[in-house]
N, C-alpha and C positions, 0 to 999 in steps of 0.2 A: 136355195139362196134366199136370205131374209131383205123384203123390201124396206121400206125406212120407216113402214109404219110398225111392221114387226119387231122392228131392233126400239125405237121408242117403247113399246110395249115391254121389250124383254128387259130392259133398264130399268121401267119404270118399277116393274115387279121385284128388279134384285133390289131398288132402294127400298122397296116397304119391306123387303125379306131384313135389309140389313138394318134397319128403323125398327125392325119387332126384335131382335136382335138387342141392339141397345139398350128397347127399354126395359127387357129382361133384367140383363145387366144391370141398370141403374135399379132397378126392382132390388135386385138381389143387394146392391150393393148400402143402398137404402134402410132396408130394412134390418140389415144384418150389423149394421157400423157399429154396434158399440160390442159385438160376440165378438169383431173381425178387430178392431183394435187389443183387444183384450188375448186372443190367441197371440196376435203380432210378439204383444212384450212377452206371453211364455216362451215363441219362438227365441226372442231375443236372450230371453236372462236365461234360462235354463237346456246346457249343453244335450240334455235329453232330447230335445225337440228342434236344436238348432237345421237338420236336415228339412225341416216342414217349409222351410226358404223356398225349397228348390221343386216343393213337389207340384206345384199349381205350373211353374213352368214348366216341368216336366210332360206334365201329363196336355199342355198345350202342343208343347212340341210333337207327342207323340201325334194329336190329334191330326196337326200339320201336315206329319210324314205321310200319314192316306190321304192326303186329298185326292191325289190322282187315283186313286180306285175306289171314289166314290161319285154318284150319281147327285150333284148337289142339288143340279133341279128338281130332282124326286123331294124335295124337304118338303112334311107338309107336317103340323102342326097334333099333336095325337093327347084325347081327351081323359085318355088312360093314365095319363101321370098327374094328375087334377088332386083326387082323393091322396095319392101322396106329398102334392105340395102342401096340401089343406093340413095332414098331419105334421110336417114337419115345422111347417110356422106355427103350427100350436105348439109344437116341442119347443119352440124357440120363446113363444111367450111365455111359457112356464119356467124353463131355465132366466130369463130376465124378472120375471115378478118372485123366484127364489132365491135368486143371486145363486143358479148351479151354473157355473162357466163348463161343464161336460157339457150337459143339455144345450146350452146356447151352441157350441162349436160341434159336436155331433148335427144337431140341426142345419147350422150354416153351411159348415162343407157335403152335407149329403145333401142340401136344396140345391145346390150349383147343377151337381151332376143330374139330375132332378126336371130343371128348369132347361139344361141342353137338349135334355130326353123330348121333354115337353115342344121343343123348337123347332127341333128336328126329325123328330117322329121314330118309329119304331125301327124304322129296315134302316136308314143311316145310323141310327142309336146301337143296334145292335153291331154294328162292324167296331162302333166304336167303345165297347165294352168294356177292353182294361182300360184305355186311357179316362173312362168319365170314371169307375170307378177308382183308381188310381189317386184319384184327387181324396178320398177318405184318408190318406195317408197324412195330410195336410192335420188331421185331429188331433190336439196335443195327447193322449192319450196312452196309459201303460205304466205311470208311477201308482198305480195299485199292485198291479205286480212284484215291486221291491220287494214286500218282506218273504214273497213266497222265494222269490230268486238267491234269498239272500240265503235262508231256511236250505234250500238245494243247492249251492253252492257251497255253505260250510258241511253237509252232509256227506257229498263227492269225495269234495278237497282232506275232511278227515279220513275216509278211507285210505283215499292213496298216500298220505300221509304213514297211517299205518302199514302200507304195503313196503312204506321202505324203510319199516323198524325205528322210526322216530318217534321217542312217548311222547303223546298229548295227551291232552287234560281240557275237556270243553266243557264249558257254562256258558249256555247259549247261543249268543253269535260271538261269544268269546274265546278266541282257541290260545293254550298256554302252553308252548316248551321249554324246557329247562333254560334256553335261552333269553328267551323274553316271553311274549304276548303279542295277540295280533287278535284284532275285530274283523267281524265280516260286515263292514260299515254299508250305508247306502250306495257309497261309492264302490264298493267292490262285489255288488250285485250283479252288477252286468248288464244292467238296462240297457244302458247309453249301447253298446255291444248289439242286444239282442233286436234292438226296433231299426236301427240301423242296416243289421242285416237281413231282416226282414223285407226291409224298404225295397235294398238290392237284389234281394232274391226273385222276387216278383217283378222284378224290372228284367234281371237278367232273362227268366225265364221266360216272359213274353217277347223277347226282343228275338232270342237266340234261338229256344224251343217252338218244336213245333208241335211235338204230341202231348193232348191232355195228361195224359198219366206222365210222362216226364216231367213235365211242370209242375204238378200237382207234388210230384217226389221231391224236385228240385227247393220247393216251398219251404216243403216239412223238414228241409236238410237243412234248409237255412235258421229255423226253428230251433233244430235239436243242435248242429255244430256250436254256436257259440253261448249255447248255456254249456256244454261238456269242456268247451277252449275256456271258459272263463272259469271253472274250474279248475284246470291245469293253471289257470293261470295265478290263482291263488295259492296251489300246493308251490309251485314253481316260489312266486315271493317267502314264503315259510321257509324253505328249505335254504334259499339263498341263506335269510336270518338266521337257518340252524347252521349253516356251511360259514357262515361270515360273522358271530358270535353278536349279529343283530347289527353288525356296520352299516351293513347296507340293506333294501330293499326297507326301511323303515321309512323313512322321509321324504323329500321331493321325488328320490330317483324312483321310490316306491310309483308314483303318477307315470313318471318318464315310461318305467318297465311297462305299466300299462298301455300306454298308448302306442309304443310302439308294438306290444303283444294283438291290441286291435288291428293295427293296421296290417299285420304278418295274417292275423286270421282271416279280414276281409279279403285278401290275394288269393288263401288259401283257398276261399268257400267259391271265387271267382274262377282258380284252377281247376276246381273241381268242377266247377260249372262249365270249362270247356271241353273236360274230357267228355262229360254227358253230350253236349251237343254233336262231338266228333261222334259219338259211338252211337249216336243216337240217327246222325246224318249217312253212315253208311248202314244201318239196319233201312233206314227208306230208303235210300238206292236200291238195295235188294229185292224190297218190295217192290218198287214199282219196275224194275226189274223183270219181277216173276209174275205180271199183271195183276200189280194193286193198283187198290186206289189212287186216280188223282185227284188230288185237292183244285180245285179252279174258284175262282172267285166269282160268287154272283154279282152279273151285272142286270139293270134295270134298263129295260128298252122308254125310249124317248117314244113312242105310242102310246105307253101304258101312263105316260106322266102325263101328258096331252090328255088324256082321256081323261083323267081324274080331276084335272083342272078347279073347273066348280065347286064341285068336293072338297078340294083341299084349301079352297078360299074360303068355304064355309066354316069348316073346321076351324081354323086360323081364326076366324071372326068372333067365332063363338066362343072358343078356349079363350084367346085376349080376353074380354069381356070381362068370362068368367074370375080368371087370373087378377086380372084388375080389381073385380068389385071384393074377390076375396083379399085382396091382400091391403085395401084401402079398408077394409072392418076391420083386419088384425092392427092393422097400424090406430083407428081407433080406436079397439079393445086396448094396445100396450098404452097410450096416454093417456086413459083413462084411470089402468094401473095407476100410474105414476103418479095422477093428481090425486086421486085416491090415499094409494099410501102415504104421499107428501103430509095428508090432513092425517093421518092416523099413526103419526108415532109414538111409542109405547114410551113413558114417562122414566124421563133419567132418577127420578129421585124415588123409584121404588127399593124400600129398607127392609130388609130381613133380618130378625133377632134373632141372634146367636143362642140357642139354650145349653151354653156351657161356658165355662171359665177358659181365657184365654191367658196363658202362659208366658207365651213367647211368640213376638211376632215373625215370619218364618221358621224351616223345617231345622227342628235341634235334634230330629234322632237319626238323619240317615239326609245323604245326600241329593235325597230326589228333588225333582226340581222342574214342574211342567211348564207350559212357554207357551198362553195362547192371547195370540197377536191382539192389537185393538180393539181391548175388551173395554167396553165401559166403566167398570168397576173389579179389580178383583179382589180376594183377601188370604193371606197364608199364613193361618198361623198353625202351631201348638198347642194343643188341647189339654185337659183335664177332666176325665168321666171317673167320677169313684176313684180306684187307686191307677184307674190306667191312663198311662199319655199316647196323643191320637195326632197325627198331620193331616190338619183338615184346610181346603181349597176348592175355594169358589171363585168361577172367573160371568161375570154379567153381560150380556150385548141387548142393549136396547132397541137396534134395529138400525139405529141411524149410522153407524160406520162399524165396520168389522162385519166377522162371520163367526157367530158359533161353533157353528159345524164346518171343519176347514180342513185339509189335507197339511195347510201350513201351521194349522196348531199340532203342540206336541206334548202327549201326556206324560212322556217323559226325554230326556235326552239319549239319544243314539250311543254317544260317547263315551256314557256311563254306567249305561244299563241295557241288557238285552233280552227281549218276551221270552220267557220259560213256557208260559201257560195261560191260556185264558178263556175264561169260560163265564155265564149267567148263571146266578145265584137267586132262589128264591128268600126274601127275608116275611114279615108280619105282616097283616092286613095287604097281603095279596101284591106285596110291592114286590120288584126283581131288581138287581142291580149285580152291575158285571164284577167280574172279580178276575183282576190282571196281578198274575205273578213274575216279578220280575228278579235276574240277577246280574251282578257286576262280576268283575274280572278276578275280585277276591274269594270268591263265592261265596258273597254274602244272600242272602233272598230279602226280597220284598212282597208286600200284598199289597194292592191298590184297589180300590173300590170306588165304581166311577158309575156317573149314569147323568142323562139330560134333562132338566126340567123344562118345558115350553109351555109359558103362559099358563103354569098348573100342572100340566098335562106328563108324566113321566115315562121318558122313553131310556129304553135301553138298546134300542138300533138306532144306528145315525142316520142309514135312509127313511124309516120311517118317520126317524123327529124333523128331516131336510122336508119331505113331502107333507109333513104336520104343519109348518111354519108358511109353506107354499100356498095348504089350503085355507091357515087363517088370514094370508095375503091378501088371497084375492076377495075374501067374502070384507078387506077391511077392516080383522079387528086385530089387536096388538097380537104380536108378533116375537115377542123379547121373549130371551131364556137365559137360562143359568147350567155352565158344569159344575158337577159338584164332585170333590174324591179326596175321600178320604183314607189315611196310610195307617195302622199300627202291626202289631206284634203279633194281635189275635186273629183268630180264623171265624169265615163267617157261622160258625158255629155256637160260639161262644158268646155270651149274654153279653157283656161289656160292649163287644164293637156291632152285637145286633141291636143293641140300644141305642145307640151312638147313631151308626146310621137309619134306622127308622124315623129319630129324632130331628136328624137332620133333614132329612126329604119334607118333613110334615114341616119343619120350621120355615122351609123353603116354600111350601104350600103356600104356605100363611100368607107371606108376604106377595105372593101374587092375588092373593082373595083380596086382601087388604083394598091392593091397591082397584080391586076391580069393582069395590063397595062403594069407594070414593068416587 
């Protein structure tokens, strides 16, 4: 029985437990506010990610449901998650001094689980295993994915197409029957589909399952099912089209069919998920049956936490500390950023001459048509090299609003054109530039020839030119680049458009020496 100076003591102790607690919290929340706003609206605007709502409550809740089989007194504070906070708020100030909102949100929701670890120490961390991890689900993350989903989805959906003797005819992500046409759009990917039942799979499996290898199978099922269902689900709309002379499954109900095709599948992947626990729940009756294993839960004896007492105050003491002085330098280092680059942005009025005849402004030979957001400056015109005509486009970001390098820029339109091919081309004087071949619904082809210039510097990887731009960030010197892509008839083989583009890159050169003379 606890006298009255024990129970003051043991109060006093859970207020500093829930006090370090807080300021964790506010730590986190502090630091993170402008990754954590910035996830918010992709949650918001894009159906992809709309699930990311539920997942931080989720994985609360889960945490919730054990309390009572955990030893809360045992919380002592462990200096082992230190060197991980220290990298991830680095990752976090390189995603913000880049403008890469992954790095920022990768960062943010893996410090969370991170900084509980840190709070609460290994032996209660570890019980609660899925639910901290759990919370990475929160990352908006997986529209890289698209074009490979999109790629295996028309690949499936054409076969069984053919298995039931309907001719098609594919250009890309373009499939054509005699009846109409149909894309294998972003939307008919299956993203939205696959992250979703990802989400659920590893929920169900943790909640319902109890043996590692069941779950681990349970996982991979939920993986493999609805890229195969979204498959079917695309032969399924085709055939309707071939079965309905293109009446239907073309327009809204086209959406409708899908989402009620989602929702059938998630039940499905859900039924199956109960049969596996049934079958799974009487294979362990057997066992422990025929003298298996029993699982029991470790408990911590109230001796062992007494004893360590000291210990785990020191701990405590010295991790805060630590935690603290690191995370009041990073907060340093990013303002320092910011004043930094504020003083150093890269001059809106740097000019590049054209060294060719410009014809017409906009593309006159073919419908391409790329779309990159908030550029400082772009230009499209129609060219003239010798006797050949060229669609040449240049889009500028000087630093101060937009992104170069963006997921939301688009080299070309979805709706009109779809990747055939694409590959790196070496041209003159050691220069490389990518070479995207594209076709439409007509099968017409196109070539496109594209690559980045930053601040001089010529890339033809976008992560390379993203972490190029990062490192002239932080050393503070400009920052601004240019795409450049240009469209003709010829192949990079041929003198005309290796002229063309050599030309073009050194002319684009120019204009950054230029400006760096001045």
């Amino acid at each position: 029985m606890l006298n009255k100076g024990q129970a003051v003591h043991h109060n006093g102790g859970l207020s500093i437990n829930w006090a370090l607690g807080g300021v964790l919290l506010c730590l986190w929340v502090g630091l993170t506010f402008q990754g954590l706003v910035s996830a918010v609206k992709i949650w918001y605007i894009s159906e992809i990610f709309n699930h990311c709502f539920f997942v931080l409550p989720v994985s609360l809740y889960l945490i919730w449901e054990k309390k009572d089989d955990i030893n809360w007194r045992a919380r002592q504070c462990t200096l082992l998650a230190l060197p991980f906070i220290f990298l991830q708020v680095l990752l976090y100030v390189i995603g913000i001094a880049g403008d890469i909102q992954l790095f920022q949100h990768a960062a943010m929701f893996s410090l969370l689980p991170t900084l509980t670890w840190f709070y609460l120490g290994n032996r209660i961390s570890k019980k609660l295993i899925f639910p901290l991890s759990f919370m990475l689900f929160a990352i908006p993350f997986g529209e890289e994915l698209i074009p490979f989903l999109q790629e295996i989805t028309a690949d499936i959906s054409v076969e069984m197409v053919s298995w039931a003797g309907v001719p098609l005819y594919r250009s890309g992500l373009f499939l054509e029957i005699p009846q109409g046409r149909f894309l294998v759009a972003e939307a008919c990917s299956g993203i939205s589909f696959l992250i979703a039942s990802i989400v659920l799979g590893n929920l169900f499996a943790y909640m319902n399952l109890k043996r590692m290898t069941t779950r681990v199978g349970f996982v991979l099922l939920s993986v493999i099912f609805p890229i195969l269902a979204n498959a079917v689900r695309v032969f399924g709309i085709i055939m309707i089209g071939y079965a309905s002379d293109m009446k239907h499954a073309v327009g809204a109900d086209h959406l409708i069919y899908g989402w009620f095709f989602f929702a059938f599948v998630i039940i499905c992947l859900l039924g199956i998920g109960e049969i596996i626990r049934r079958v799974e729940k009487r294979y362990l009756l057997k066992q422990n049956a025929a003298g298996g294993n029993i699982i029991a839960d470790e408990t911590i004896g109230n001796a062992d936490a007494e004893t360590s007492i000291a210990h785990i105050e020191e701990l405590k003491t010295i991790g805060l500390k630590s935690l603290v002085v690191a995370v009041v330098l990073v907060l340093g280092i990013t303002k320092s950023i910011s004043i930094n680059l504020a003083g150093n942005v890269a001059p809106i009025q740097l000019e590049f001459q054209l060294p060719f005849s410009a014809i017409k402004q906009g593309n006159a030979l073919s419908t391409w048509q790329p779309e990159f957001k908030r550029s400082t400056r772009s230009e499209f015109l129609t060219i003239q090299y010798e006797n050949s005509h060229f669609v040449y486009f240049t889009a500028y970001y000087d630093g101060t609003d937009g992104e170069l390098i963006s997921t939301q820029n688009d080299i070309f339109a979805e709706t009109r054109w779809s990747l055939s091919d694409k590959r790196t081309e070496s041209l003159a004087d050691n220069l490389r530039i990518n070479n995207m071949t594209l076709k439409n619904g007509s099968g017409q082809q196109l070539t496109i020839y594209h690559l980045y210039i930053i601040n001089g510097a010529v890339f033809t990887d976008t992560k390379k030119a993203k972490l190029y731009q990062v490192w002239l960030k932080l050393q503070g010197k400009p920052y601004d680049g240019i795409f450049l892509a240009i469209s003709g008839s010829g192949e990079v083989g041929d003198d005309s458009i290796k002229q063309v583009l050599a030309q073009a890159i050194h002319a684009l050169q120019a204009g950054f020496e230029a400006r760096d003379a001045n």
